[in-house]
C-alpha positions in Angstrom: 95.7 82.6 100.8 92.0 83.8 100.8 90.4 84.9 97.0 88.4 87.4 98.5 84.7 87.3 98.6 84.4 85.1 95.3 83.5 81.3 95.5 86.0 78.8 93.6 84.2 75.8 92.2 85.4 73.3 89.5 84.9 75.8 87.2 86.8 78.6 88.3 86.0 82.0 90.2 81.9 82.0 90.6 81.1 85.6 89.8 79.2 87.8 92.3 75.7 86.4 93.3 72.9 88.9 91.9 69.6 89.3 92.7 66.7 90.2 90.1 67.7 93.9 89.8 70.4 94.7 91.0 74.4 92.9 92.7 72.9 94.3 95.9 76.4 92.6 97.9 78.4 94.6 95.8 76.7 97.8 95.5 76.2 98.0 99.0 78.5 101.2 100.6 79.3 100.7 104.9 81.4 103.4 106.6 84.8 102.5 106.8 87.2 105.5 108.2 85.6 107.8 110.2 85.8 111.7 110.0 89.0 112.2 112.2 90.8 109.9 110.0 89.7 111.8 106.7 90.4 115.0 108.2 94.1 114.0 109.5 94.9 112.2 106.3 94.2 115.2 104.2 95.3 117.5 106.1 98.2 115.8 106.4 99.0 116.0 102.8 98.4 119.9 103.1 100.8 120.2 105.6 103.4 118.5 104.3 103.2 120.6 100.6 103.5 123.4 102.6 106.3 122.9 104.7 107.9 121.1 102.3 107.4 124.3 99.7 108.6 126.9 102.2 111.7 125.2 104.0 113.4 128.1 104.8 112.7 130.9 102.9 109.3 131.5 104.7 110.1 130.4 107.9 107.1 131.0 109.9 105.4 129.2 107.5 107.4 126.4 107.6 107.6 126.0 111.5 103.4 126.6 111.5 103.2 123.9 109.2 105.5 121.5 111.2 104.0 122.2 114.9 100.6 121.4 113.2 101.6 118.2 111.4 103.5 116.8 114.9 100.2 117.7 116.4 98.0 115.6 113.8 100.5 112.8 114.1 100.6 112.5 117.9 96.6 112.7 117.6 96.7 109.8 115.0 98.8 108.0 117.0 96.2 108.2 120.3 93.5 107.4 117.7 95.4 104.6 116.9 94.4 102.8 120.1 91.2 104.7 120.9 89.5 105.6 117.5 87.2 103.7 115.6 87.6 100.2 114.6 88.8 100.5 111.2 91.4 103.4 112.7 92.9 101.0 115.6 96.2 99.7 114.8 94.9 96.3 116.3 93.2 96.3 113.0 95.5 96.9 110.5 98.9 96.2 111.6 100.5 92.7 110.3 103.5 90.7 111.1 106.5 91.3 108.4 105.5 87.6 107.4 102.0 88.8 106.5 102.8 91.7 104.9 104.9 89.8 102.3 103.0 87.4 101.7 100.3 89.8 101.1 102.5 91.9 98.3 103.7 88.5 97.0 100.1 87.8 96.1 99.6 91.5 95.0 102.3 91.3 92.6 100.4 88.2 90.8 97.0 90.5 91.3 96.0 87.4 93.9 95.9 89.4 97.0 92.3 89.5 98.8 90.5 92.4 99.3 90.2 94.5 102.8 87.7 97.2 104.2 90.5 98.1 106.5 94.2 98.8 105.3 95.7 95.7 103.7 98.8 94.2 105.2 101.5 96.4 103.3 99.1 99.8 103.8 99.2 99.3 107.2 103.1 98.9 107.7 103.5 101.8 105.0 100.8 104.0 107.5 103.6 103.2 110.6 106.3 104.1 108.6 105.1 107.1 107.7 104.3 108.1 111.3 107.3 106.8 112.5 109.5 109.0 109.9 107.1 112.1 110.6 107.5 111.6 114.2 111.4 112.0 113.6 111.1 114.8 111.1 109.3 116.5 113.6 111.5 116.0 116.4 114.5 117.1 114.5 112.8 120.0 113.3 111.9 121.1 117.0 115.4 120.3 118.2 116.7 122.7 115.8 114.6 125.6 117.2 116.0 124.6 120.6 119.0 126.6 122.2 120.9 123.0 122.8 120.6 122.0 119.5 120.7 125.2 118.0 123.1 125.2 114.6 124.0 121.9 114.8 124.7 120.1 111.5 123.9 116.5 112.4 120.3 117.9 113.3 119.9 119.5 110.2 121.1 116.7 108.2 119.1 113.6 109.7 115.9 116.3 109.5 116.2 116.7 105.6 117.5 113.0 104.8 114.2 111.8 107.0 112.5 114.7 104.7 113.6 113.2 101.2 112.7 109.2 102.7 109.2 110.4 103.9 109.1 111.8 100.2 110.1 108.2 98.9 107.4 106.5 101.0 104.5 108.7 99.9 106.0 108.1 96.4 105.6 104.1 96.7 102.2 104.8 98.8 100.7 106.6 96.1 101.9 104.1 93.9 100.5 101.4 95.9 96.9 103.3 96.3 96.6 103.2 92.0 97.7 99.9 91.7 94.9 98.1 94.5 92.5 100.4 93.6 93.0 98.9 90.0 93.3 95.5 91.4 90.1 95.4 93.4 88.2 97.6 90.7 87.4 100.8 93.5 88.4 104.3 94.0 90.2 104.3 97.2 91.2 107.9 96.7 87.1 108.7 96.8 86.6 106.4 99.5 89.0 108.5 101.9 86.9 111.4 101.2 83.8 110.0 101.8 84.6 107.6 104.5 82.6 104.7 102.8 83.5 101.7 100.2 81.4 98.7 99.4 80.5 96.1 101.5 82.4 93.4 99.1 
């Protein structure tokens, strides 16, 4: 698989080419995910605390917070195909083969570097809509008069609940270990929209 942006001669990895004052390549900043995407991700995050926090002793609360995130997602999910480049799914989304290869490399700190969502980012970003998706739908259903008190609704909303809770668990993880890896802040760079150019 690709190193990245570094050349490989006889002697090894070639280190960034520099000019007289300044690694102008490296240093340079482009716009990567635009403001919708910032906005949803972090609101996101909100949304979820909150819903998560009040459950059902402030209910209100808790069904405001869970109309708002289905909202977001089915907004993500349209910008998915009409956003920005870096926010299509065309660009991020990988075959299963390509994703493991990708966290094979990872795991021996080989993989190559991507402006967009690597490989196993962008499979962890559609599982995470697709299990919000169904935490939202079961959460509707149960405010419905069909589905109103029943049990299997209830239980397949909170186990979908405590696996979305897993997932942002190994995403969070995954965020600290690449930005490690590739030596930037990708916590920063989805609050300013911008990382460097390589």
């Amino acid at each position: 698989m690709s190193m990245g942006n570094h050349a490989i001669g006889a002697g090894g990895i070639a280190p960034p080419a520099t000019s007289g004052d300044e690694t102008t390549t490296t240093l340079r900043m482009v716009r990567v995910w635009d403001p919708f995407v910032r906005i949803f991700h972090w609101s996101l995050v909100s949304l979820f605390i909150v819903a998560f926090a009040t459950g059902d002793e402030i209910e209100w609360l808790h069904l405001t917070a869970g109309y708002a995130i289905a909202s977001l997602v089915a907004f993500r999910i349209l910008w998915g195909f009409m956003g920005s480049r870096h926010a299509r799914f065309a660009d991020f989304v990988r075959g299963p083969r390509e994703v493991l290869d990708y966290m094979r490399e990872a795991a021996r700190l080989r993989a190559p570097r991507t402006l967009e969502h690597n490989p196993a980012g962008g499979a962890m970003v559609l599982a995470l809509l697709m299990l919000l998706t169904g935490i939202s739908a079961t959460g509707i259903m149960m405010t419905t008069d069909a589905f109103w008190g029943a049990q299997w609704v209830e239980d397949a909303h909170e186990a979908l609940v405590y696996l979305a809770l897993g997932l942002i668990g190994l995403h969070v993880a995954g965020v600290i270990f690449s930005s490690i890896e590739h030596g930037e802040n990708l916590v920063k760079a989805m609050v300013t929209g911008r990382k460097r150019a390589a």
